[in-house]
MILUMKOL-774338 format. One record per residue (C-alpha): residue number from 1; chain; residue in one letter; x, y, z. Coordinates in nm, 3 decimals, padded with zeros to 5 digits, always signed. Each point is the difference from the previous one (the first is absolute). Layout:
<recs>
+-----+--------+--------+---------+---------+---------+
! num ! chaine ! residu !      px !      py !      pz !
+-----+--------+--------+---------+---------+---------+
! NUM !      A !      A !       X !       Y !       Z !
...
+-----+--------+--------+---------+---------+---------+
</recs>
This chain:
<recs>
+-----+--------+--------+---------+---------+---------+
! num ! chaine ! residu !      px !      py !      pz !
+-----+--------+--------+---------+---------+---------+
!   1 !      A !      X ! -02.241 ! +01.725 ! -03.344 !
!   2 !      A !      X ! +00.035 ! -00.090 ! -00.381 !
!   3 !      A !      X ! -00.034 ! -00.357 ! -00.058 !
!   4 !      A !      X ! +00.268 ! -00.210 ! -00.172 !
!   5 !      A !      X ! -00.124 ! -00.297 ! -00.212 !
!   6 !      A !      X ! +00.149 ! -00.226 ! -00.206 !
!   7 !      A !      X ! -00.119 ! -00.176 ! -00.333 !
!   8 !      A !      X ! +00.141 ! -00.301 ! -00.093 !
!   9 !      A !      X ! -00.051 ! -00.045 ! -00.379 !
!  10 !      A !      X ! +00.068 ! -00.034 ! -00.358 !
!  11 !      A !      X ! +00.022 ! +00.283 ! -00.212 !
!  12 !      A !      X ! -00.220 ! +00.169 ! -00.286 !
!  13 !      A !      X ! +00.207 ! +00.203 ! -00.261 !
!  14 !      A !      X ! -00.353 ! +00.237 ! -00.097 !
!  15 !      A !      X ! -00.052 ! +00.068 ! +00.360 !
!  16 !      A !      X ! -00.363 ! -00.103 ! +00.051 !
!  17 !      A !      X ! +00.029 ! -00.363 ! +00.238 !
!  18 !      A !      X ! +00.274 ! -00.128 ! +00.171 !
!  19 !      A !      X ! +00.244 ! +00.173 ! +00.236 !
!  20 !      A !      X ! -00.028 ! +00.332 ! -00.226 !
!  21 !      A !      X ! -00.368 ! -00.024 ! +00.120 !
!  22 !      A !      X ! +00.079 ! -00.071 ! +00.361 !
!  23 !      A !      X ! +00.212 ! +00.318 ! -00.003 !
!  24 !      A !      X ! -00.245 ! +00.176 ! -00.130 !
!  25 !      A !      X ! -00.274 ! -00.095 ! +00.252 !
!  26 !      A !      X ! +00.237 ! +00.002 ! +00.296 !
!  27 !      A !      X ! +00.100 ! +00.381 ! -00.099 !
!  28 !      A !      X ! -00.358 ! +00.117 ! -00.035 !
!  29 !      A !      X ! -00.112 ! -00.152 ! +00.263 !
!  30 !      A !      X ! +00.246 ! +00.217 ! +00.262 !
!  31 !      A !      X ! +00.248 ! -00.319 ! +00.082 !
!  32 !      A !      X ! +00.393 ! -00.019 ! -00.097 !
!  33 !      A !      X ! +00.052 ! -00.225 ! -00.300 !
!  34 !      A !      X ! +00.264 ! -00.285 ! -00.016 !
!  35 !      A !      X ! +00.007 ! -00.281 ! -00.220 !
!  36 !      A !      X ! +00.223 ! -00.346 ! -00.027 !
!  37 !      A !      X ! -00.056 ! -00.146 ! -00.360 !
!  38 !      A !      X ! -00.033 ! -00.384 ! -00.078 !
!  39 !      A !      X ! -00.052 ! +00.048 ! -00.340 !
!  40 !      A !      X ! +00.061 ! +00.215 ! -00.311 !
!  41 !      A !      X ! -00.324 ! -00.036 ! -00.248 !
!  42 !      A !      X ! -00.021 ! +00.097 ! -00.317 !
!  43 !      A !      X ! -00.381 ! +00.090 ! -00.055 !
!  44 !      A !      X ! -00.203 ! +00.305 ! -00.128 !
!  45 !      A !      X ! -00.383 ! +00.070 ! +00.024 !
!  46 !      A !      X ! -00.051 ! -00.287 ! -00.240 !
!  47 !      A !      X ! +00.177 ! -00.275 ! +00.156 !
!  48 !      A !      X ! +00.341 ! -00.214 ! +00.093 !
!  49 !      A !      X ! +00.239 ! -00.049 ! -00.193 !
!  50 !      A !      X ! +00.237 ! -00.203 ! +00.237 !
!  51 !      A !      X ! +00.113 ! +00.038 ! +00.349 !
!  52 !      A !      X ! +00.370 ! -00.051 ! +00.169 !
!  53 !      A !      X ! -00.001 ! -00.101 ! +00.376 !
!  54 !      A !      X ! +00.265 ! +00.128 ! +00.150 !
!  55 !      A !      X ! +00.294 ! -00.210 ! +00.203 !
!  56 !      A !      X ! -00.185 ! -00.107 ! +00.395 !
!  57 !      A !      X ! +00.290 ! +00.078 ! +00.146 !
!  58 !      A !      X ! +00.007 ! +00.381 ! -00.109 !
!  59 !      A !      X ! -00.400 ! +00.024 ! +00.058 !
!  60 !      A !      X ! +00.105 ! -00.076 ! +00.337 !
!  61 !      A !      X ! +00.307 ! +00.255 ! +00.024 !
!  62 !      A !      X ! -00.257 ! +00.261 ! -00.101 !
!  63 !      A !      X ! -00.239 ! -00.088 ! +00.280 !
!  64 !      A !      X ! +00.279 ! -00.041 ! +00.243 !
!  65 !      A !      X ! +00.188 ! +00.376 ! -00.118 !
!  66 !      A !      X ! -00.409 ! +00.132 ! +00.060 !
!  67 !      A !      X ! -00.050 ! -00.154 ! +00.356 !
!  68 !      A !      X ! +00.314 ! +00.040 ! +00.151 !
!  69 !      A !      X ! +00.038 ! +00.422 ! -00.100 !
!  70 !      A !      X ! -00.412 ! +00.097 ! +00.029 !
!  71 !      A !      X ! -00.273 ! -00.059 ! +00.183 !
!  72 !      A !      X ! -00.236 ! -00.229 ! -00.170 !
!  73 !      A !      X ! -00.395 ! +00.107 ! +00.123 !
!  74 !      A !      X ! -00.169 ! -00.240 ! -00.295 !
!  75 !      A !      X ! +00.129 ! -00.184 ! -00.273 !
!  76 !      A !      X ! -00.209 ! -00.107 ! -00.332 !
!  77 !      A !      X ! +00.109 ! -00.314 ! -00.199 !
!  78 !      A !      X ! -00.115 ! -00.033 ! -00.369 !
!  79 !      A !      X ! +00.192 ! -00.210 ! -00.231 !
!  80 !      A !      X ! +00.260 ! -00.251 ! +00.082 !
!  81 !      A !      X ! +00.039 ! -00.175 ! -00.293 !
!  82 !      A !      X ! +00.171 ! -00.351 ! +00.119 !
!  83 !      A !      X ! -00.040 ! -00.220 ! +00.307 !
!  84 !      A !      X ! +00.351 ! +00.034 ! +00.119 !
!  85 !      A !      X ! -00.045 ! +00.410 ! -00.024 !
!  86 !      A !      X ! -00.348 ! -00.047 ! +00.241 !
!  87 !      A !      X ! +00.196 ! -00.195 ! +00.207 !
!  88 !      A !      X ! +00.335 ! +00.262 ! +00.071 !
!  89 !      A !      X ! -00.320 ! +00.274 ! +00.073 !
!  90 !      A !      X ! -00.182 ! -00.210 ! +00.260 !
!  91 !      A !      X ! +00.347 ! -00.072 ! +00.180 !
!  92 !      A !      X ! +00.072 ! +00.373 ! +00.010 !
!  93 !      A !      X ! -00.320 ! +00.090 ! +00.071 !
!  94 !      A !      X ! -00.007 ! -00.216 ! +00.309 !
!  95 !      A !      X ! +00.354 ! +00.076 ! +00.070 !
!  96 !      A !      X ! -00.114 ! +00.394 ! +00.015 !
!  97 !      A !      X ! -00.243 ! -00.039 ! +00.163 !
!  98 !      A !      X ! -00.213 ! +00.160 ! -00.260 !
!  99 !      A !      X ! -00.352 ! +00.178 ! +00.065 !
! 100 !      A !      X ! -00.312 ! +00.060 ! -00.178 !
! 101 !      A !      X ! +00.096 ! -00.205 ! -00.302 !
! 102 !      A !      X ! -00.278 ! +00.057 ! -00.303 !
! 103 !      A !      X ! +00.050 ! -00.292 ! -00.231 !
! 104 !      A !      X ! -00.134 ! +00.012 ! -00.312 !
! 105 !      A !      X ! +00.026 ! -00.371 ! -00.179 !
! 106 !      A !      X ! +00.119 ! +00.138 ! -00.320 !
! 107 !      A !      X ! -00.033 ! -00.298 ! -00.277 !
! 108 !      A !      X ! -00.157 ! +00.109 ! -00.333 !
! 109 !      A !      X ! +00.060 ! +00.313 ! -00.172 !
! 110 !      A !      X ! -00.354 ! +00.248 ! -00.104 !
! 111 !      A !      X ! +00.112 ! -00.124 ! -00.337 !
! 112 !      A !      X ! -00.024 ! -00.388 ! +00.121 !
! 113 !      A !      X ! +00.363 ! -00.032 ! -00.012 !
! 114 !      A !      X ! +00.124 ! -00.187 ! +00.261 !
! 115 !      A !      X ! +00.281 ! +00.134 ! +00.254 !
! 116 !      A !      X ! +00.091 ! -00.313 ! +00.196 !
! 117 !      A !      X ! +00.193 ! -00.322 ! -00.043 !
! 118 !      A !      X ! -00.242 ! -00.256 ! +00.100 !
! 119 !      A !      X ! +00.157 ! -00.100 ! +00.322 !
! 120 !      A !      X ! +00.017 ! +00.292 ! +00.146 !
! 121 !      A !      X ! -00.401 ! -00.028 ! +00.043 !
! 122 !      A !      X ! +00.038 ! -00.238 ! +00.278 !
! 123 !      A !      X ! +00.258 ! +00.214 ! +00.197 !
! 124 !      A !      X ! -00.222 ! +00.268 ! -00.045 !
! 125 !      A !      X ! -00.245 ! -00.124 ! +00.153 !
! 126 !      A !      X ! +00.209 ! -00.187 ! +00.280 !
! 127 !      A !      X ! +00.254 ! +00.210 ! +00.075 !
! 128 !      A !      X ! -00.121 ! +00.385 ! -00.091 !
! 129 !      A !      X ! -00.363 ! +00.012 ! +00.087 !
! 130 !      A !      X ! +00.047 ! -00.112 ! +00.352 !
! 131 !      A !      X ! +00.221 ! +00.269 ! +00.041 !
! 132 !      A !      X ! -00.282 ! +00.270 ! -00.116 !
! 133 !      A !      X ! -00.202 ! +00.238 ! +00.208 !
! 134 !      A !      X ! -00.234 ! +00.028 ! -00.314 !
! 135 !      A !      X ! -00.002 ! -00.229 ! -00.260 !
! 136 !      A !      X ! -00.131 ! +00.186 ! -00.315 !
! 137 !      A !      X ! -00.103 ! -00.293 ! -00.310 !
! 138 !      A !      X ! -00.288 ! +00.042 ! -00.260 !
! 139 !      A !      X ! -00.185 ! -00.290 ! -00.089 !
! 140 !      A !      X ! +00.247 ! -00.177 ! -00.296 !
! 141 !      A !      X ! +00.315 ! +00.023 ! +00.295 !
! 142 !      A !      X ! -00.289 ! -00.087 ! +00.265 !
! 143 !      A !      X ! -00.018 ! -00.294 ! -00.240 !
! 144 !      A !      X ! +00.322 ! -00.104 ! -00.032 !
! 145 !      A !      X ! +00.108 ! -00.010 ! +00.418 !
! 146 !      A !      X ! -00.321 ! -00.202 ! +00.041 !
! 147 !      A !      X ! +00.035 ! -00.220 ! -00.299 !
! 148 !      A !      X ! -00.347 ! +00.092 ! -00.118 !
! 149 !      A !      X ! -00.163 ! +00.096 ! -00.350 !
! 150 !      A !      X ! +00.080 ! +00.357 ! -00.076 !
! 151 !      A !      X ! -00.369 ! +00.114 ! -00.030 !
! 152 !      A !      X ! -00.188 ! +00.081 ! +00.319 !
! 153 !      A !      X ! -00.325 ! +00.170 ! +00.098 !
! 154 !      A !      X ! -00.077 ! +00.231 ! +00.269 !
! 155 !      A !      X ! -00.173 ! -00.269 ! +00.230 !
! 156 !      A !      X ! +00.318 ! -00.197 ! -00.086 !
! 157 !      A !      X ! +00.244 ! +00.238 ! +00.108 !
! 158 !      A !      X ! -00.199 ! +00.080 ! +00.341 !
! 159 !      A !      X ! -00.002 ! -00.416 ! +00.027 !
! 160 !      A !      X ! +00.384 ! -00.017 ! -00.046 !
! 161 !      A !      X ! +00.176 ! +00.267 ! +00.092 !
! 162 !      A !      X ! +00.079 ! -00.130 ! +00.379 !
! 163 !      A !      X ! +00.131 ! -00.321 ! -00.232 !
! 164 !      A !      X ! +00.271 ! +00.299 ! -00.098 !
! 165 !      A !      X ! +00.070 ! +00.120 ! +00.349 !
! 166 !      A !      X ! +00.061 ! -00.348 ! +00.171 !
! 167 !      A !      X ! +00.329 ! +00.003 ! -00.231 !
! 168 !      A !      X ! +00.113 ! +00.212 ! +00.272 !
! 169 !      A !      X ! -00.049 ! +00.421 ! -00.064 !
! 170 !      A !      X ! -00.121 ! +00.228 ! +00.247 !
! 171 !      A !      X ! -00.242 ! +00.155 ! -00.250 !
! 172 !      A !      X ! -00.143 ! -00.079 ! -00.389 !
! 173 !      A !      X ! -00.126 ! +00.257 ! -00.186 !
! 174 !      A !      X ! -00.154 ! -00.246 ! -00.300 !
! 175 !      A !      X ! -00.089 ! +00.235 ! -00.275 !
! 176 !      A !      X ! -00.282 ! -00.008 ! -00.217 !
! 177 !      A !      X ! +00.109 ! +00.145 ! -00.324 !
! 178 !      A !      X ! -00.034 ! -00.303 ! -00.213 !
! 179 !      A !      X ! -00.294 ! -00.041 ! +00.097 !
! 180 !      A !      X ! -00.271 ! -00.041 ! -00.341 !
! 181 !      A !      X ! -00.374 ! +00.221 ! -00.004 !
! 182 !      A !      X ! +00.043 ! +00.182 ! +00.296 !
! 183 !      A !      X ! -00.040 ! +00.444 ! -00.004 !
! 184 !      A !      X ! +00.189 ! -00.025 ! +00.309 !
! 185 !      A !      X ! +00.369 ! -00.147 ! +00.099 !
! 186 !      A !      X ! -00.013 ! -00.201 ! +00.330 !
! 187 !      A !      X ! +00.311 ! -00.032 ! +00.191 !
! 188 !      A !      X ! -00.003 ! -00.220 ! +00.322 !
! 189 !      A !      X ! +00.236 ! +00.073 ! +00.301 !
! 190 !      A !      X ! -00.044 ! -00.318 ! +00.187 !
! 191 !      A !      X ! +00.189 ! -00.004 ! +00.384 !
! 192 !      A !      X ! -00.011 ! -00.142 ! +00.295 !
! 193 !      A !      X ! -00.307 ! +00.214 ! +00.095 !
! 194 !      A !      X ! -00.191 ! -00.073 ! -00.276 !
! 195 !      A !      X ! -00.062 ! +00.101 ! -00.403 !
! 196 !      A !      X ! -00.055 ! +00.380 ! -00.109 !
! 197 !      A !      X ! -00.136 ! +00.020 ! -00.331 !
! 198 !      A !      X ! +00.119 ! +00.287 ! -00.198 !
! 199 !      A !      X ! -00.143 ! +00.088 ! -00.280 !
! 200 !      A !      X ! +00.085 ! +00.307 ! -00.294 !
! 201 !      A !      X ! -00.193 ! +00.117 ! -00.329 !
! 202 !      A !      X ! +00.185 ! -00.198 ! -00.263 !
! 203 !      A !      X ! +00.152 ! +00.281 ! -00.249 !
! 204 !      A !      X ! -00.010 ! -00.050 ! -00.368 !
! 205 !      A !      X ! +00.375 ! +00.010 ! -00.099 !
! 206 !      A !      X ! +00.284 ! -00.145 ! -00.166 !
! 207 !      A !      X ! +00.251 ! +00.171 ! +00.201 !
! 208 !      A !      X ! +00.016 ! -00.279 ! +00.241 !
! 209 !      A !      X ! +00.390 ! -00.048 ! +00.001 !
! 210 !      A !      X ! +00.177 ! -00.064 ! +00.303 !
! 211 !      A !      X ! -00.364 ! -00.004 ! +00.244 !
! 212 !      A !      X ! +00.118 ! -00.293 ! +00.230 !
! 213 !      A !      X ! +00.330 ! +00.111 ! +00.075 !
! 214 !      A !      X ! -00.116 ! +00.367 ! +00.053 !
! 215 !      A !      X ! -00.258 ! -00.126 ! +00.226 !
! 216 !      A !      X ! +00.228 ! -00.241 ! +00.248 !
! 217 !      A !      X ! +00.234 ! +00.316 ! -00.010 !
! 218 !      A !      X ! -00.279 ! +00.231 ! +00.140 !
! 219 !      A !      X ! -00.015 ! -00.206 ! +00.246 !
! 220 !      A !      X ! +00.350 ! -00.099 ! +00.111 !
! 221 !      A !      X ! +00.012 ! +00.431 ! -00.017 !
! 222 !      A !      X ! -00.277 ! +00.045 ! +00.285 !
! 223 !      A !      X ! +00.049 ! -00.282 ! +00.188 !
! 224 !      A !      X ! +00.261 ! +00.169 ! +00.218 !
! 225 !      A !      X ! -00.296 ! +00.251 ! +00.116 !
! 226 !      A !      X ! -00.287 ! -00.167 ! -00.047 !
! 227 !      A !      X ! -00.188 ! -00.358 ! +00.116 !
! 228 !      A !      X ! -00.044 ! -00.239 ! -00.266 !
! 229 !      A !      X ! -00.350 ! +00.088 ! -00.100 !
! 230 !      A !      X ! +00.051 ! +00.344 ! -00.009 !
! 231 !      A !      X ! +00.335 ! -00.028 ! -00.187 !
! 232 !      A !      X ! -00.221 ! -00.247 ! -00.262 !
! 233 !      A !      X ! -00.290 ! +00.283 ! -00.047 !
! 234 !      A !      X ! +00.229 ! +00.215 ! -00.025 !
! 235 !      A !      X ! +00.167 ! -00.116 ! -00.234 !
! 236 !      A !      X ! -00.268 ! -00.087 ! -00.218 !
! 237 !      A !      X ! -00.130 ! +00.343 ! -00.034 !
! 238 !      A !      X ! +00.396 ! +00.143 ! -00.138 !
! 239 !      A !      X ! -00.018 ! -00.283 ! -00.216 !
! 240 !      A !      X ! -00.354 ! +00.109 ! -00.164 !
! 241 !      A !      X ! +00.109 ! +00.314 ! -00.029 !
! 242 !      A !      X ! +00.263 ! -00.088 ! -00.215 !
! 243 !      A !      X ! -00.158 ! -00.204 ! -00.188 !
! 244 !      A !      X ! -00.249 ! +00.271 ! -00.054 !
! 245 !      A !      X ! +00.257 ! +00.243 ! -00.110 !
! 246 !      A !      X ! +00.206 ! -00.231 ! -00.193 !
! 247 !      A !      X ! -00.107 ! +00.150 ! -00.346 !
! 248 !      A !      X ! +00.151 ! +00.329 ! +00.082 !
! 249 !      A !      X ! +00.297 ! -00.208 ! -00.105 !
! 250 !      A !      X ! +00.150 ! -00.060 ! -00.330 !
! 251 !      A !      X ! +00.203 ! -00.361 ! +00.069 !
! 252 !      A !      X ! +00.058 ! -00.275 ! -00.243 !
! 253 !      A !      X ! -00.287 ! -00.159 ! -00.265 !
! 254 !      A !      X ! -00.117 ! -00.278 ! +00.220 !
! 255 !      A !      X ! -00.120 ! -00.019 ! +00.379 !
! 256 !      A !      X ! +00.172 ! +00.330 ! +00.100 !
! 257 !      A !      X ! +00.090 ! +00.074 ! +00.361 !
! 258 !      A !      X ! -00.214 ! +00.160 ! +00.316 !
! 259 !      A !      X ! +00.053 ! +00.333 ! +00.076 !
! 260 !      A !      X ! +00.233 ! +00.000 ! +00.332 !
! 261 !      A !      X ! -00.001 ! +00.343 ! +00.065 !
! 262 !      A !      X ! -00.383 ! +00.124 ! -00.088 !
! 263 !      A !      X ! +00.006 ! +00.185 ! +00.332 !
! 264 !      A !      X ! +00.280 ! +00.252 ! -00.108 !
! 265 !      A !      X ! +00.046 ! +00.020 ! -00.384 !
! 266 !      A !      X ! -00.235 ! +00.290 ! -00.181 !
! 267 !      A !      X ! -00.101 ! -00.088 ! -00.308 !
! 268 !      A !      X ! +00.082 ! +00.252 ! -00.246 !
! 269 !      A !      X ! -00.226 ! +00.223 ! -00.095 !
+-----+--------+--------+---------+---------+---------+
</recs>
């Protein structure tokens, strides 16, 4: 059975974050693609230039015309702009009965250019995250749901990272990538079991556009198959290799895009 799975996102006209980049992960990764939009963003490799949420109402009539034709076997949510948009997802969410929901607390840009009205932080947090199967934050978002300073260390992140699960997901996967000094990038996966520390070679790159939202889409892709830990490891290792291959492409003069399909492109010889 080919998995259906759902992004719930804004939009990136150069293809590299967003739902283009959800699509993109979704498809290589072996799943059916679907998306409902919440946003149309005007950004490029270098930045934002402005953002227009779209009405609630027709968020919600896209996530309703999804759910009631196809089955749904994981949904990812990325951006959602505005409080009152977070809060038409959670009630059709719930009202679907959704599974394996991969949230990834989508608030600054790569760029630093922020993609949320500041309200829509607390029903984030209150509304959306309790929802999730797998919460997916680095440390600045980590930051912002626990109303901490931005800048963490590794001890620090082992120390609070249950802090981030009592706000009520199944899973966090509290990634390491800001992290200062360090060869290595930790991620935690912190559940009810425990913390699993996973940790990658940190690759010397710009092309770092779009990471967070290809990651939480690898994993709202194998969840359908795969446990949670498995699905996260997983995950991990397409998301290296694209990073790893991402000079093979020729995108924009700032912090180009991954490469989403390393596994079946040729480069030309």
């Amino acid at each position: 059975m080919i998995a259906n799975v759902l992004s719930i996102a804004g939009t990136d006209p150069t293809g590299g974050a967003g739902i283009q980049a959800d699509i993109k992960t979704f498809s290589a990764l072996g799943t059916y693609a679907m998306a409902a939009i919440t946003a149309v963003v005007a950004q490029n490799t270098q930045g934002v230039r402005s953002f227009v949420a779209l009405d609630p109402d027709f968020v919600g009539d896209q996530i309703d015309a999804v759910f009631e034709d196809v089955r749904v076997d994981a949904v990812k949510i990325g951006m959602v702009a505005t409080d009152r948009i977070a809060e038409v997802i959670a009630e059709r969410l719930r009202r679907h009965e959704a599974r394996n929901v991969v949230l990834d607390p989508v608030m600054v840009a790569k760029s630093g250019d922020h993609l949320l009205e500041p309200d829509a932080v607390t029903a984030i947090r209150d509304l959306l995250v309790p929802l999730a199967n797998v919460i997916t934050p680095n440390l600045p978002e980590a930051g912002v749901l626990l109303g901490t300073e931005p800048s963490w260390t590794l001890p620090e992140m082992r120390a609070r990272v249950e802090e981030l699960r009592k706000l009520g997901p199944e899973w966090v996967l509290l990634k390491g990538g800001h992290l200062n000094g360090s060869a290595d990038s930790v991620d935690l996966l912190h559940g009810a079991s425990g913390t699993i520390e996973l940790s990658a070679p940190r690759l010397k790159t710009r092309n770092d556009h779009g990471t967070g939202c290809t990651l939480s889409a690898a994993i709202a892709a194998l969840l359908p198959t795969l446990p949670v830990e498995d699905s996260v490891r997983a995950a991990k290792i397409y998301m290296h290799g694209a990073l790893a291959t991402s000079g093979e492409l020729e995108v924009g003069l700032g912090h180009g895009p991954l490469h989403h399909f390393h596994q079946f492109w040729k480069q030309a010889t």
